[in-house]
C-alpha positions as CSV (number, residue, x, y, z in Angstrom):
1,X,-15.4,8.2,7.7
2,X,-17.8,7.4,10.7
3,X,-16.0,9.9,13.0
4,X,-14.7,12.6,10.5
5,X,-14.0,13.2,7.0
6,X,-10.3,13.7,7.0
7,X,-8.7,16.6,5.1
8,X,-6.0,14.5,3.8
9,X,-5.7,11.1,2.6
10,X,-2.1,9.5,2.7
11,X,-1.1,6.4,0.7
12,X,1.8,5.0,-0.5
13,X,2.6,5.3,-4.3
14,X,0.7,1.3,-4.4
15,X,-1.5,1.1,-7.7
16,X,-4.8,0.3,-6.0
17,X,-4.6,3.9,-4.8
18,X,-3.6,6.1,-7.9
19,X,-6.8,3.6,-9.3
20,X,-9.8,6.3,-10.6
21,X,-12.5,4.5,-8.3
22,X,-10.6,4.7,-5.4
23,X,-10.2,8.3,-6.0
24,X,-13.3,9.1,-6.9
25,X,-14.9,9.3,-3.1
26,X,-12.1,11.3,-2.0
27,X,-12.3,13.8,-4.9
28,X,-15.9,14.2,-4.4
29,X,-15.3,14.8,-0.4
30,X,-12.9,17.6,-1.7
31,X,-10.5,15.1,0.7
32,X,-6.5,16.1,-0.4
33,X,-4.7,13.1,-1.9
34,X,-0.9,12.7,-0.2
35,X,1.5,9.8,-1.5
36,X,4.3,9.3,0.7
37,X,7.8,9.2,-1.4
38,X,9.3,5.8,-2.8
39,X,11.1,3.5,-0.1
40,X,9.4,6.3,2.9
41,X,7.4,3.7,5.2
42,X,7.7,6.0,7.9
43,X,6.3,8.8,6.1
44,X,2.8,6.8,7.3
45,X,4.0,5.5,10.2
46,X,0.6,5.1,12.1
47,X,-0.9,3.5,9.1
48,X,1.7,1.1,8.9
49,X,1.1,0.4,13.0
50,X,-2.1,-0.3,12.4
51,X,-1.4,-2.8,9.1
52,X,0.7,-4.8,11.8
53,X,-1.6,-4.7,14.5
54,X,-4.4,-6.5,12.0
55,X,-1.7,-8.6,10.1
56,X,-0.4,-10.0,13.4
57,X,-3.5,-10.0,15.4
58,X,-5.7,-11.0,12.9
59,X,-5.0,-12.3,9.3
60,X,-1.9,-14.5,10.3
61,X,-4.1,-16.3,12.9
62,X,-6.8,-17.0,10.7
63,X,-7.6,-19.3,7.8
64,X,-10.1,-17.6,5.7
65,X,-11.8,-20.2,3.4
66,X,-14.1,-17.4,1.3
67,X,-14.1,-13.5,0.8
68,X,-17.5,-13.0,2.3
69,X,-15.4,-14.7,5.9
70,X,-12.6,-12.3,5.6
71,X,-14.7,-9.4,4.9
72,X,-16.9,-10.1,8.2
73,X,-13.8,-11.2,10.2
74,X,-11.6,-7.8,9.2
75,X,-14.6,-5.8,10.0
76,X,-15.4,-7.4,13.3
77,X,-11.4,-6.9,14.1
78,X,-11.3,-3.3,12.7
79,X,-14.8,-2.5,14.8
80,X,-13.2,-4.3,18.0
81,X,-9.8,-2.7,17.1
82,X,-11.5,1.0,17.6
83,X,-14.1,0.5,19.9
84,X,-13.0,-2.3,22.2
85,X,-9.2,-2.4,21.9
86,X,-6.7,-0.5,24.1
87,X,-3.9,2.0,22.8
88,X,-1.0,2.2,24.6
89,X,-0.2,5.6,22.1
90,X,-3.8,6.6,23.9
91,X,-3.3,6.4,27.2
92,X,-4.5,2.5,27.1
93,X,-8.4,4.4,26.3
94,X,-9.4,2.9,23.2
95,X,-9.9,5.1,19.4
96,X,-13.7,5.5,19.8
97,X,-13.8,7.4,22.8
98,X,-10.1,9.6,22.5
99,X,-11.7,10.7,19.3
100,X,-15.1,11.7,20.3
101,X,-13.4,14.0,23.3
């Protein structure tokens, strides 16, 4: 939410996001909760890109050995991902700077 609050927030039906806390922020930013329908993977299809970008490009190429090393290895990837990385869907510019046009 560093760019943008988004009006809608789209999930899959997964328990972690029908889970009160992770609700909560979104309620409170009067963000609209979507949850795509059962079996529907391309009902989120640019979420799920991005899920195979950082499995393939990240997590499978990497043996974390603690949480505090994943956490600070995702975020480095995510921050690289958006701000360093180029989109082919984007012209080969990279998220940071299509989004702040």
């Amino acid at each position: 939410m560093d760019i943008a609050i988004p009006e809608i927030f789209n999930t899959d039906q997964g328990s972690q996001y029908t889970a009160t806390n992770f609700l909560a922020p979104l309620i409170a930013k009067d963000i609209k909760i979507s949850m795509d329908s059962k079996g529907r993977a391309l009902d989120n299809i640019f979420v799920e890109r991005l899920w195979r970008s950082v499995k393939y490009e990240e997590v499978y190429l990497k043996d974390y050995q603690t949480m505090p090393q994943a956490y600070r290895s995702l975020r480095d990837y995510l921050n690289f991902y958006n701000k360093e990385r180029p989109h082919q869907s984007l012209a080969y510019d990279v998220p940071a700077i299509w989004y702040q046009r």
